[in-house]
Rosetta silent file (secondary structure, phi, psi, omega in degrees, C-alpha in Angstrom):
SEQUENCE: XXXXXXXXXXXXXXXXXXXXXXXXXXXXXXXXXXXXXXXXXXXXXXXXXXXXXXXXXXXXXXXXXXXXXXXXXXXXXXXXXXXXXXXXXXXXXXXXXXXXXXXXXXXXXXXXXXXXXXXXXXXXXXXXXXXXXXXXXXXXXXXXXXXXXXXXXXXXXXXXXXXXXXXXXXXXXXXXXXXXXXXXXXXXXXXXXXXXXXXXXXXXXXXXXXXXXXXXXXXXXXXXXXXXXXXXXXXXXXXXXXXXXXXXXXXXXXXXXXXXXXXXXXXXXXXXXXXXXXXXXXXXXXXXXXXXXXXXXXXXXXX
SCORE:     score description
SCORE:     0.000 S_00000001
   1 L     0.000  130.249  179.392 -127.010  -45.420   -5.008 S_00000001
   2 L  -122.599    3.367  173.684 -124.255  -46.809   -6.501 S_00000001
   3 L  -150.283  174.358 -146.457 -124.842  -47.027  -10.303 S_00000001
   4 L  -122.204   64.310 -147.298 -126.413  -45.130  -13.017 S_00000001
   5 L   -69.204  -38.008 -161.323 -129.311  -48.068  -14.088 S_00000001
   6 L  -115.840  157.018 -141.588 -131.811  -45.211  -15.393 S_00000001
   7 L   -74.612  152.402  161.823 -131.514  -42.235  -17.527 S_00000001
   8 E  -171.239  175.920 -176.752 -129.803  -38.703  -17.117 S_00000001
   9 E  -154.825  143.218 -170.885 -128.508  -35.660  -17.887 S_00000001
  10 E  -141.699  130.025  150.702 -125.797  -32.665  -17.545 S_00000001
  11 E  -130.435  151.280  177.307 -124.885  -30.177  -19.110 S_00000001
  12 E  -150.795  148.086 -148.796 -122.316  -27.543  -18.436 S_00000001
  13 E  -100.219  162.715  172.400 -121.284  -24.285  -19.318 S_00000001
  14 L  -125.862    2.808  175.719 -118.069  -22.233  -19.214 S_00000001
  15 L   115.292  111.901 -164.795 -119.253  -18.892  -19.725 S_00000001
  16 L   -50.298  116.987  176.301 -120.889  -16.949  -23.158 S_00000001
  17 L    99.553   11.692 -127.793 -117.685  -15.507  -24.576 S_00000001
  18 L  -141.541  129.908  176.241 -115.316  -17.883  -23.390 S_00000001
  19 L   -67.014  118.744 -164.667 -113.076  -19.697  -26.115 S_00000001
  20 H   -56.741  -23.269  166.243 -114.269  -22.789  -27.368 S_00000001
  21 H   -60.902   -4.602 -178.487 -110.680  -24.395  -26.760 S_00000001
  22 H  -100.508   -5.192 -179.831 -112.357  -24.540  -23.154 S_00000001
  23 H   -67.418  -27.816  177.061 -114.869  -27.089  -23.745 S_00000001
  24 H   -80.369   25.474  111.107 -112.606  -30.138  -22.132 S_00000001
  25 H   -44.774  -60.709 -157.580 -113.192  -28.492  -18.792 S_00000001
  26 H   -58.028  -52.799  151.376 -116.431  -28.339  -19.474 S_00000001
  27 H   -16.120  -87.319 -163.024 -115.937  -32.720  -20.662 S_00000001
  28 H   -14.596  -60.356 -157.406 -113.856  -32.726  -17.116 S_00000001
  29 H   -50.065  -62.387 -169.886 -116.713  -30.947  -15.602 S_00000001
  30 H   -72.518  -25.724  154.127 -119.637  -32.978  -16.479 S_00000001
  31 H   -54.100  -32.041 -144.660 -117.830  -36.092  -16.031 S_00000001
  32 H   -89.557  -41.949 -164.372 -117.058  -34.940  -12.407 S_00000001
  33 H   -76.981  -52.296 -150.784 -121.201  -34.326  -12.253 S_00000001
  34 H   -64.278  -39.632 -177.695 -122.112  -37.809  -13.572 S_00000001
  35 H   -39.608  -61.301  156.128 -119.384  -39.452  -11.328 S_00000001
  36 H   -32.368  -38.917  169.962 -121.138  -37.600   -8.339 S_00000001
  37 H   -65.575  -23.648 -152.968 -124.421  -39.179   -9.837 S_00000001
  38 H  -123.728    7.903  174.806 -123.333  -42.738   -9.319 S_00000001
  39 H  -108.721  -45.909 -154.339 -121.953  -42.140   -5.756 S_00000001
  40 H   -98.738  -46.167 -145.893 -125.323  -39.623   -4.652 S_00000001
  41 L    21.272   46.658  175.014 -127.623  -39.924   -7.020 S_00000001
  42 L  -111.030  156.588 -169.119 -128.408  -36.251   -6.813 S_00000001
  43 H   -89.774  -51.530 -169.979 -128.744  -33.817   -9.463 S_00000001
  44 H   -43.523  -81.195 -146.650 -128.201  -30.990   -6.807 S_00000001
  45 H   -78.217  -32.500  156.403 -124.858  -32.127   -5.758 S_00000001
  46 H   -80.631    1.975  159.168 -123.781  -33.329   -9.156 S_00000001
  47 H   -78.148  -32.987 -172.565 -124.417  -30.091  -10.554 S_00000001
  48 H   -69.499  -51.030 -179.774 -122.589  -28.567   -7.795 S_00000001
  49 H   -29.128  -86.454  140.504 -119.457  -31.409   -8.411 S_00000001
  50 H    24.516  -97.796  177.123 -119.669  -30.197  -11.994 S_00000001
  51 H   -31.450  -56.912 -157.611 -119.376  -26.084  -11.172 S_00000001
  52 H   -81.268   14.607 -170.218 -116.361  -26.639   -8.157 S_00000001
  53 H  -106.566  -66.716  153.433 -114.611  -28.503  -10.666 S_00000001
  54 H   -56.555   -3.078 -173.712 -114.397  -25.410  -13.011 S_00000001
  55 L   -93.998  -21.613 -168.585 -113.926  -23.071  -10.545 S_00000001
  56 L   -87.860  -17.700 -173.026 -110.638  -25.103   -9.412 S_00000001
  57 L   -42.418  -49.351 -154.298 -109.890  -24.768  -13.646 S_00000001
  58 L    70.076   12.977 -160.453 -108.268  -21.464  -13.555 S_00000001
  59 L  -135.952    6.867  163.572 -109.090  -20.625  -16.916 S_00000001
  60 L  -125.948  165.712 -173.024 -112.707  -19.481  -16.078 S_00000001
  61 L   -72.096   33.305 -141.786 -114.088  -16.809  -14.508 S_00000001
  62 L  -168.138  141.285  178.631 -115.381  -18.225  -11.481 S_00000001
  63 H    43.942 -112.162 -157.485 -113.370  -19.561   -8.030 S_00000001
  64 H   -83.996   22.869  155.842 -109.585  -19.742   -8.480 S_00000001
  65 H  -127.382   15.941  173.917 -109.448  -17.904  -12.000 S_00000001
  66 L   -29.543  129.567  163.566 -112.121  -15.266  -10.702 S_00000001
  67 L   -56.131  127.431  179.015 -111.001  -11.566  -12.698 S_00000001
  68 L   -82.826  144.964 -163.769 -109.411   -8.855  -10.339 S_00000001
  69 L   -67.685 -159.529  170.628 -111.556   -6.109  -10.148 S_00000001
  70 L   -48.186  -37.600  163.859 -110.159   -2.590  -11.201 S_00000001
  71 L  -103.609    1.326  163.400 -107.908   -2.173   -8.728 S_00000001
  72 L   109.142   -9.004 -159.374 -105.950   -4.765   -9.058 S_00000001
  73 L  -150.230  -47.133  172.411 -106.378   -6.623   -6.200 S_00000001
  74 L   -57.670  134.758  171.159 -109.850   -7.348   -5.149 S_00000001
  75 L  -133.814  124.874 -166.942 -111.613  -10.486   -6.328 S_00000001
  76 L  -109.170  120.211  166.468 -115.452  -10.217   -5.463 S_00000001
  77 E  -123.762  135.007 -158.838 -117.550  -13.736   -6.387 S_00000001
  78 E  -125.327  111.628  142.235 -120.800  -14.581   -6.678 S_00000001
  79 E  -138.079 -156.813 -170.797 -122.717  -18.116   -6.592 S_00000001
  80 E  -153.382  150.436  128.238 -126.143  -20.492   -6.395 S_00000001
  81 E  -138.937  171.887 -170.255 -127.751  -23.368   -6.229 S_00000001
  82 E  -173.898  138.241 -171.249 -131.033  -24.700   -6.470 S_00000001
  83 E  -159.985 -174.936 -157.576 -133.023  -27.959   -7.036 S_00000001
  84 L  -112.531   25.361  132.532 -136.012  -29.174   -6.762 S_00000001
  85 L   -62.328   -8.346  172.110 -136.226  -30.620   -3.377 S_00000001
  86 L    96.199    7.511  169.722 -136.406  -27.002   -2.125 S_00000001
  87 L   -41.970  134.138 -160.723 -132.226  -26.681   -1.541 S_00000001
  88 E  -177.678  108.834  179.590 -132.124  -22.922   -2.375 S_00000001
  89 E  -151.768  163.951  173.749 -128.628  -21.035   -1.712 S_00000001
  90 E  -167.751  173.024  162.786 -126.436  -18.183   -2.920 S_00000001
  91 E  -161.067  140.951 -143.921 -123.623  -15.865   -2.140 S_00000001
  92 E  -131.960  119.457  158.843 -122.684  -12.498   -3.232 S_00000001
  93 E    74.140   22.897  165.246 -119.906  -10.237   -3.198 S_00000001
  94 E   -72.614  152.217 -176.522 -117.481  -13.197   -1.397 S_00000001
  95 L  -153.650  115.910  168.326 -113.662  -12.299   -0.949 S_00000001
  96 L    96.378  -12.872  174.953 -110.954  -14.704   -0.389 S_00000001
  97 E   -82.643  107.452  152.235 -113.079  -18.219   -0.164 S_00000001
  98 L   -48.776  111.364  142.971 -112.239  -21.532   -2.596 S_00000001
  99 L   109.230   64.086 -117.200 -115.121  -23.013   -4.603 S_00000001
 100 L  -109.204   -9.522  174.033 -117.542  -19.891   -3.504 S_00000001
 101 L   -67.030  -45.518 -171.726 -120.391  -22.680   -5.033 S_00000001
 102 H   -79.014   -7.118  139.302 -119.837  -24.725   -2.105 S_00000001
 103 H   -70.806   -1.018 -169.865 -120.206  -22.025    0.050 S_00000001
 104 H  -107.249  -34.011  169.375 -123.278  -21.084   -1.538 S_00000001
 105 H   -76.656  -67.217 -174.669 -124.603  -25.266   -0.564 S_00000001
 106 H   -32.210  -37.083 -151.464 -123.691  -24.465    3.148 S_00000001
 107 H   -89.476  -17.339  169.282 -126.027  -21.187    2.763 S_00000001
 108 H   -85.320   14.674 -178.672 -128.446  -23.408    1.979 S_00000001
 109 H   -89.995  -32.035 -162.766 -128.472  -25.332    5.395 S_00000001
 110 L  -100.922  159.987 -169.128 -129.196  -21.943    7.319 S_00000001
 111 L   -60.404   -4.274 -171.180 -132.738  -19.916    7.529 S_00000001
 112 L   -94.514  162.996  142.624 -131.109  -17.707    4.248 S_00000001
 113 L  -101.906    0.952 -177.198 -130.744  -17.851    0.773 S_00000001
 114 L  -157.114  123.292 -159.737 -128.505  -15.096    0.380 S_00000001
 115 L  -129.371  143.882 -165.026 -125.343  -14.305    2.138 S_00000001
 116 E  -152.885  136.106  178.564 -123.525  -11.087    0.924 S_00000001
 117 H    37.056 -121.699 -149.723 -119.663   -9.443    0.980 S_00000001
 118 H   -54.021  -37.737 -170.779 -118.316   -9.222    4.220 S_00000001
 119 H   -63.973  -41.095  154.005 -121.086  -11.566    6.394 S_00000001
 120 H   -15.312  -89.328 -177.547 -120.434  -14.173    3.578 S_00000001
 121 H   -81.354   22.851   76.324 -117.262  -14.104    4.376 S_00000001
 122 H    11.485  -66.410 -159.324 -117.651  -14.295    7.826 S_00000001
 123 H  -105.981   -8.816  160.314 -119.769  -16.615    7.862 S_00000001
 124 L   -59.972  -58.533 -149.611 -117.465  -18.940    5.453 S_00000001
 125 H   -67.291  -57.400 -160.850 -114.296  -18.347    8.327 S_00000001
 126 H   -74.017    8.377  160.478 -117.378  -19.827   11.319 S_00000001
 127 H  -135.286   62.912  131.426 -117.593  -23.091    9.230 S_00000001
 128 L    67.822    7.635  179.333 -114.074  -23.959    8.843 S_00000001
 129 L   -77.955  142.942 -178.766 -114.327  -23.113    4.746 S_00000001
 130 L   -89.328  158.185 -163.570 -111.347  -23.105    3.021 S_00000001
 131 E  -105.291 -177.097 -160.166 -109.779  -19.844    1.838 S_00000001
 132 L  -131.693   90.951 -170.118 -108.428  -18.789   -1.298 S_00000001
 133 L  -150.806   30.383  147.888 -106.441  -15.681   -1.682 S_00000001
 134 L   -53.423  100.660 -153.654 -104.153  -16.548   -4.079 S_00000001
 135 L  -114.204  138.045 -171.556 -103.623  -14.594   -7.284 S_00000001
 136 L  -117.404  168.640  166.027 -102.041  -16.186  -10.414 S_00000001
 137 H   -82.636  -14.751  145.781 -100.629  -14.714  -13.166 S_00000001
 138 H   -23.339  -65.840  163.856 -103.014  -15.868  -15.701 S_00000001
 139 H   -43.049  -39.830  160.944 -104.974  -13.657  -13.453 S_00000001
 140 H   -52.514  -57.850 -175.906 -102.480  -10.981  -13.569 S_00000001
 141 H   -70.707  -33.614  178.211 -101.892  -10.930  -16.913 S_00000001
 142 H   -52.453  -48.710 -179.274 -105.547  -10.999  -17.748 S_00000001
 143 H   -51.499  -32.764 -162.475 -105.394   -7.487  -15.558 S_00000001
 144 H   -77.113  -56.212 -171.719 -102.498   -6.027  -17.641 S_00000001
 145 H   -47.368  -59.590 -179.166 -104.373   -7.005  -20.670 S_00000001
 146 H   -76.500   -4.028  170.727 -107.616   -4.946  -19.845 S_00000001
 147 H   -82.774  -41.558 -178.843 -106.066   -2.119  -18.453 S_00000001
 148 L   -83.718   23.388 -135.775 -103.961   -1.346  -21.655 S_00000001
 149 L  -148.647   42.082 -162.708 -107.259   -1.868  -23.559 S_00000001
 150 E   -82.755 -175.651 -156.900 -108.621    1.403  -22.129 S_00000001
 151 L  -122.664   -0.761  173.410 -111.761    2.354  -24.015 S_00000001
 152 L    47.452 -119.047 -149.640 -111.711    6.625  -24.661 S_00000001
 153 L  -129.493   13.011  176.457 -114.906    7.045  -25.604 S_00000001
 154 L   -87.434  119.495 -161.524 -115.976    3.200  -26.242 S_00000001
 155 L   -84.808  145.832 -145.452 -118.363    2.150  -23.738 S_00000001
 156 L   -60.765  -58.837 -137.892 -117.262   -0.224  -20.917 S_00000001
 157 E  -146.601  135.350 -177.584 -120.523   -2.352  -21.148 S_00000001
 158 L   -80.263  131.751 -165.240 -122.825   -2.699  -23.664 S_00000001
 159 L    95.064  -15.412 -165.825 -125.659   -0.404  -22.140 S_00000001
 160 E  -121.316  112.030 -168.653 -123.477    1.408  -20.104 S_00000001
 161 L   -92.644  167.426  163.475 -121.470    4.674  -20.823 S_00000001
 162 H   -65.351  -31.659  169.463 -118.711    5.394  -19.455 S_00000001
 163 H   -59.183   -2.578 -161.635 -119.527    8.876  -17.282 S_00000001
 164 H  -107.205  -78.375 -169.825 -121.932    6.629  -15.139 S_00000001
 165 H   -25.501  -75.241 -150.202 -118.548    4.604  -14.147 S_00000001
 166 H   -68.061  -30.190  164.638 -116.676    7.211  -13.675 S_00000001
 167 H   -38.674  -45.775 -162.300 -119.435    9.514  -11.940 S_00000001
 168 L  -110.196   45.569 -168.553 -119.854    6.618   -9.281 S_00000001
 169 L   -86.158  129.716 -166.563 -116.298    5.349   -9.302 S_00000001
 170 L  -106.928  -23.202 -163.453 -115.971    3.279   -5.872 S_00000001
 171 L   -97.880  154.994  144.431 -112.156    2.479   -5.778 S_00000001
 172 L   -65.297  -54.834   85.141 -109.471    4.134   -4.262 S_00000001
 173 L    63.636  145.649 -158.047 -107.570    3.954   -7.085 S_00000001
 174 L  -116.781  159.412 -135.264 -108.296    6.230   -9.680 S_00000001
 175 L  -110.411   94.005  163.501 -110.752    5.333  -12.293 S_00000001
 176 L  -105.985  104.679 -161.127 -109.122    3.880  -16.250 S_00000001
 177 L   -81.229  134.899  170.916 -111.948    2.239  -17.995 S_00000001
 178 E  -133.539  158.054  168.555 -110.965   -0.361  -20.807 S_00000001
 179 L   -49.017  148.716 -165.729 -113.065   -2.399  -22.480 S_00000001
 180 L   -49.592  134.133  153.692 -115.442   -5.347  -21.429 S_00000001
 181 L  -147.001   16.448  172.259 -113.691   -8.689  -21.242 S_00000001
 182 L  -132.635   80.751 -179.926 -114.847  -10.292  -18.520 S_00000001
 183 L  -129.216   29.543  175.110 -118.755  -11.133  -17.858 S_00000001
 184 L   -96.910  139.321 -169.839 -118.798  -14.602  -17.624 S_00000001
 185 L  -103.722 -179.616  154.649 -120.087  -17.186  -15.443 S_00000001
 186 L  -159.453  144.468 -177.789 -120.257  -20.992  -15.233 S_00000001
 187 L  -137.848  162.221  166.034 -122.630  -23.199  -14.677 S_00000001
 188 E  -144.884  152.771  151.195 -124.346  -26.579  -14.794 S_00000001
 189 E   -87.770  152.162 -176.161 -127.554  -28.001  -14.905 S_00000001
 190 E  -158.578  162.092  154.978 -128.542  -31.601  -14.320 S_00000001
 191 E  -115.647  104.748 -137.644 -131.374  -34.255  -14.246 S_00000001
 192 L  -100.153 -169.750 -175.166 -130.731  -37.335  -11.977 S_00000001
 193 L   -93.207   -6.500  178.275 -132.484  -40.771  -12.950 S_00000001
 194 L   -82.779   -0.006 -160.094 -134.943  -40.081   -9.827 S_00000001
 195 L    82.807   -8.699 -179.703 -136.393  -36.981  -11.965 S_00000001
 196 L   -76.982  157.154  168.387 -135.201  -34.289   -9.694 S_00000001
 197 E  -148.390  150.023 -174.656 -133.287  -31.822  -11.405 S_00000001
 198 E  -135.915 -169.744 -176.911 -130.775  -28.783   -9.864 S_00000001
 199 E  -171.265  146.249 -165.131 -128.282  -26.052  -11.016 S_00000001
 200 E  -137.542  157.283 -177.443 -125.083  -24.538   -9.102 S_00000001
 201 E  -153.314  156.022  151.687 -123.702  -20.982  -10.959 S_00000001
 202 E   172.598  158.610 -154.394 -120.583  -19.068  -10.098 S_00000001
 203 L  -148.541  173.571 -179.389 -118.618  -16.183  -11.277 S_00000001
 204 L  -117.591    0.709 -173.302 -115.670  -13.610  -10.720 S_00000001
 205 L    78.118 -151.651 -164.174 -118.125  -10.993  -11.842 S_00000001
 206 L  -135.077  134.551  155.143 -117.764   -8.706  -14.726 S_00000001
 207 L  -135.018  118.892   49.236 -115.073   -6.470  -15.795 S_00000001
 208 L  -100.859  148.254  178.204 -115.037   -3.339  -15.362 S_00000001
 209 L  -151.422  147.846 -178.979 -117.339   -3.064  -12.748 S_00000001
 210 L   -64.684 -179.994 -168.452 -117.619   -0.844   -9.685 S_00000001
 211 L   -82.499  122.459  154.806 -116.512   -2.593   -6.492 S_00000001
 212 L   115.640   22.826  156.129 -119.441   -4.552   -4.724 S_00000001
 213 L   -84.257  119.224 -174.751 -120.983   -5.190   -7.842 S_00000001
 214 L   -95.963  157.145  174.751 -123.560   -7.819   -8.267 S_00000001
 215 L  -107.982 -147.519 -152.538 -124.882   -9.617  -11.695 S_00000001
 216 L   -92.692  -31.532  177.157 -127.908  -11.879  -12.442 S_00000001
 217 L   -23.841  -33.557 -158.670 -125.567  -15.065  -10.972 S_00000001
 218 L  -108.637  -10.003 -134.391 -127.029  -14.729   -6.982 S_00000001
 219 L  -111.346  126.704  116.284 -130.321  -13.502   -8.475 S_00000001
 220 L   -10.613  146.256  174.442 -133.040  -16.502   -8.432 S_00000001
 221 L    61.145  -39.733 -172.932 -134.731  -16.512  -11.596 S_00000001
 222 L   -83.317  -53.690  156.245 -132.854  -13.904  -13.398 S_00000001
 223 L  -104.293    3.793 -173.689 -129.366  -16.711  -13.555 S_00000001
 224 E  -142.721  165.977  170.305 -130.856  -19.667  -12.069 S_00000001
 225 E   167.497  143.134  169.826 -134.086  -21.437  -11.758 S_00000001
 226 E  -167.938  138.490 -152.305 -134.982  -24.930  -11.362 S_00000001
 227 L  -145.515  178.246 -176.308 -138.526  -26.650  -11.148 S_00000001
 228 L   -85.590   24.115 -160.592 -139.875  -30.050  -11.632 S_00000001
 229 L  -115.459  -43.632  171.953 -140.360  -29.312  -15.419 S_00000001
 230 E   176.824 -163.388 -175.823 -135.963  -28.878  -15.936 S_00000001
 231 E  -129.709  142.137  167.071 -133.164  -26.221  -14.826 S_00000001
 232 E  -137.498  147.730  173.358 -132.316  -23.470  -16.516 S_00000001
 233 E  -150.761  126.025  167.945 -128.639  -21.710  -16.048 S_00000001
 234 E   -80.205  144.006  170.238 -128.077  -18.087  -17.574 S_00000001
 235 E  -144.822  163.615 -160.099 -124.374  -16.551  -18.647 S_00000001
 236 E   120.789 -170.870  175.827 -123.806  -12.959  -19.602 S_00000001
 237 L   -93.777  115.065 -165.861 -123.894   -9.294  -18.506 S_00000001
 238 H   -63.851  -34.080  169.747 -125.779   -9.615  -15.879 S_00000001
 239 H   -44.827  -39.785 -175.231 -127.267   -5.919  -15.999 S_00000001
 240 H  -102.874   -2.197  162.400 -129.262   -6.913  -18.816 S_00000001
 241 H   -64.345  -65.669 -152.233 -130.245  -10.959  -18.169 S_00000001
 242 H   -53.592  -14.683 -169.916 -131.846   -9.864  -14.291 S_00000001
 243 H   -53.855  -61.221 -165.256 -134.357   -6.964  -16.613 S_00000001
 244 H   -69.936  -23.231 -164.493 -135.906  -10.334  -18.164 S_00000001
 245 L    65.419   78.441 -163.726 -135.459  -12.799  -15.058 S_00000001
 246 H   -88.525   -5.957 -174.851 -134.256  -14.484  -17.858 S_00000001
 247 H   -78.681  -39.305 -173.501 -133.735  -18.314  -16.120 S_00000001
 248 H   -91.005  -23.531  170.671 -137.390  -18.112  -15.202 S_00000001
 249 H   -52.596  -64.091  177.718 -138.656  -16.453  -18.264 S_00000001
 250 H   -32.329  -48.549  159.600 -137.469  -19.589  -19.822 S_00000001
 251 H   -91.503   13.091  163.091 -138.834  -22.252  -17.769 S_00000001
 252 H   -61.069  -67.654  178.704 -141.916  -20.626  -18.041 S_00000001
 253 H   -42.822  -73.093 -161.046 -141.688  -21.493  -22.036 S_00000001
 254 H   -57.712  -18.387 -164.864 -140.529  -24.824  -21.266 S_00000001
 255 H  -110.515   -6.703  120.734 -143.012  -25.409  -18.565 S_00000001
 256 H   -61.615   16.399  172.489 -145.525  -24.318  -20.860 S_00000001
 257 L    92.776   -7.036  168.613 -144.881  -26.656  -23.287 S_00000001
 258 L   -56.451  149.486  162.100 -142.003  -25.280  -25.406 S_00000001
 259 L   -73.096  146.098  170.840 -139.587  -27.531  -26.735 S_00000001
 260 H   -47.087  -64.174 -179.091 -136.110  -26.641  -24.632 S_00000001
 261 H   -39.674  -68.326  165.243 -134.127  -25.898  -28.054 S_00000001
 262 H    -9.889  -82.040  165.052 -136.812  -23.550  -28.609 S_00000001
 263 H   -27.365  -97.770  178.272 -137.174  -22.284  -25.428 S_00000001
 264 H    -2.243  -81.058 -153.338 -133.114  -21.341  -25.490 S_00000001
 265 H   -38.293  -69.990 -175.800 -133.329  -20.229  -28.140 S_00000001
 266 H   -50.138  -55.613 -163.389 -136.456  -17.547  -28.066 S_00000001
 267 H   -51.854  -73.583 -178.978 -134.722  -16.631  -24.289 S_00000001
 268 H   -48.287  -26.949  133.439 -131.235  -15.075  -26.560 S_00000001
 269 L   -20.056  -39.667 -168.347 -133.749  -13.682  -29.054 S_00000001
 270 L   -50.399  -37.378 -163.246 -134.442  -11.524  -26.192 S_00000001
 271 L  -128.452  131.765  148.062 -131.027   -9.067  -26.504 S_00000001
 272 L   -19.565  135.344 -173.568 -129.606   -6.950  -28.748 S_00000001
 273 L   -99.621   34.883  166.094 -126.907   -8.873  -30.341 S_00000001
 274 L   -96.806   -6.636 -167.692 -124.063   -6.468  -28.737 S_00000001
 275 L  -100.538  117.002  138.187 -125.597   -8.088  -25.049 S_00000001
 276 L   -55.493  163.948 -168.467 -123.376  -11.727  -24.815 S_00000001
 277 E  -174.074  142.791  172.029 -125.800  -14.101  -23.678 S_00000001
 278 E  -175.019  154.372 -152.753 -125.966  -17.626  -23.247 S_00000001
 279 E  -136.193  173.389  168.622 -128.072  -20.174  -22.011 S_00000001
 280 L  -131.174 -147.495  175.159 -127.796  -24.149  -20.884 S_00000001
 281 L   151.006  146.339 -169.962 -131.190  -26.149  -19.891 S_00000001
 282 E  -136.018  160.560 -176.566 -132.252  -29.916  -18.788 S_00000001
 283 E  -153.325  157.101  167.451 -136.139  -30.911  -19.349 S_00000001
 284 L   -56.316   -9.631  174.032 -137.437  -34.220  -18.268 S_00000001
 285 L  -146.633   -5.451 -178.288 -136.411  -35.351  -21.955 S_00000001
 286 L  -129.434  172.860 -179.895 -133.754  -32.889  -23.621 S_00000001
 287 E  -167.937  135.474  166.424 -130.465  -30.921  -22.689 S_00000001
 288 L  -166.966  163.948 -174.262 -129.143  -28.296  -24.474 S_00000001
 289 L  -139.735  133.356  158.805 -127.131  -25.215  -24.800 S_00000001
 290 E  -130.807  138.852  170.394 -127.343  -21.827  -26.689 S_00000001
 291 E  -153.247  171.538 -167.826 -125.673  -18.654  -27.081 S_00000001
 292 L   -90.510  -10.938 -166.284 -125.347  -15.461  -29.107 S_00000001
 293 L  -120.054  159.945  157.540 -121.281  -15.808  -28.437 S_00000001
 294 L   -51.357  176.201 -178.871 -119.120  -18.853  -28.299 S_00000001
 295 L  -170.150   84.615  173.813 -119.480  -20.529  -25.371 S_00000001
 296 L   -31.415  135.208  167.389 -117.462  -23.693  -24.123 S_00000001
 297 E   178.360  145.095  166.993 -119.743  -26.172  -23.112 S_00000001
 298 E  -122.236  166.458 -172.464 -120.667  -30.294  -22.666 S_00000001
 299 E  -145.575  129.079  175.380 -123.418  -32.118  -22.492 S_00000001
 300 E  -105.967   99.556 -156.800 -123.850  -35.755  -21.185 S_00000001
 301 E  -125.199  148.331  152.960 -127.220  -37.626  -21.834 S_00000001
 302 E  -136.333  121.607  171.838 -128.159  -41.337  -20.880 S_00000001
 303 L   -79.669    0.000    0.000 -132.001  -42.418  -22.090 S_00000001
């Protein structure tokens, strides 16, 4: 396919909590996806185009601008995809990998759907993927920043006290909890002009978090889903999205007959409004995005 004759759509997210000064990535991004559309004319792979585009950003939470965990040094990442050809992939708990979406497309070539920590990464190094182990100081400084930001008796995580951290504190390092600032993911959804539709996710994970912690990002249903009815792609604190499954709770609505806006909408309705949240979504005739937080984000439509 080499042109874009018949209708589509992308939208893409930069993560619920994210500064709104971030939406031209998200522009970048979804250009990157349609551009991908008019060489492929796949939704899968222009959703993925879309995601590896922000993760190369640095200024999101996800591939090269990924959050260092607690100790200063670890960077743990989590992504998906899924479309509606039956492509189904993820990876969890990666260290050291670029663009951890497109490792997450590879996993979907193999009998798995889920690749995790070390065998991930592993099994990126036996198919030539390139690494990443680079730390910037954006990242750095982001570290300094939450670390002076400790939290005394303010809890880490909305939901979450602090004694449960420090009971099950995981690091060598010794354990000074500051406040949340990092739970975001990013993602896009898409609809090609054949009708197929996919979604790619990825994240740096949430901070503070113990070490080898996973969110709803990796999870089928709970940050992803995609059916012939649209894509759905979840952002947030992932302890409290995977309770709802909240990507499939959604396309449930929508596949029932909800309008998408709606749909969104009802899904962020869901949480407390101290739980960030945020949602994107493609239907056979709409795209949109919602959240309880700001949330950088574009959207690209052709009828």
């Amino acid at each position: 396919m080499t042109g874009l004759e018949q209708g589509f759509a992308i939208v893409a997210h930069g993560g619920v909590g994210s500064p709104r000064e971030y939406d031209d990535g998200c522009e970048r991004a979804a250009q990157r996806g349609v551009e991908e559309l008019g060489i492929s004319g796949d939704a899968l792979e222009a959703a993925i185009a879309a995601v590896a585009e922000m993760e190369d950003d640095g200024r999101f939470n996800a591939g090269s601008g990924s959050v260092l965990c607690l100790d200063g040094s670890t960077v743990e990442m989590d992504a998906s995809i899924m479309d509606t050809r039956g492509r189904l992939g993820a990876v969890a708990c990666v260290q050291g990998i670029r663009n951890p979406v497109l490792l997450a497309r590879a996993v979907a070539e193999t009998p798995h759907w889920l690749l995790a920590g070390d065998g991930a990464t592993r099994f990126a190094a036996a198919i030539g993927h390139p690494v990443h182990d680079r730390i910037s100081e954006r990242q750095r400084e982001a570290h300094r920043k939450l670390l002076k930001e400790l939290a005394g008796s303010v809890p880490a995580m909305p939901g979450v006290s602090n004694h449960a951290f420090l009971r099950y504190w995981n690091y060598q390092t010794p354990a000074t909890l500051p406040e949340s600032a990092a739970c975001d993911t990013v993602g896009a959804v898409v609809r090609a002009p054949d009708g197929h539709f996919g979604v790619a996710c990825s994240t740096g994970g949430s901070a503070p978090s113990l070490l080898g912690r996973v969110g709803d990002t990796p999870i089928i249903g709970a940050g992803f889903f995609a059916g012939p009815h649209g894509a759905i792609a979840a952002t947030g604190i992932g302890e409290h999205i995977v309770r709802h499954l909240l990507a499939r709770t959604v396309y449930g609505w929508i596949e029932n007959g909800m309008p998408l806006e709606q749909a969104l909408q009802r899904g962020i309705e869901l949480f407390p409004q101290d739980v960030a949240v945020g949602l994107i979504g493609v239907t056979k005739t709409e795209a949109a995005a919602h959240g309880n937080r700001d949330m950088p984000h574009a959207r690209i439509v052709q009828a």
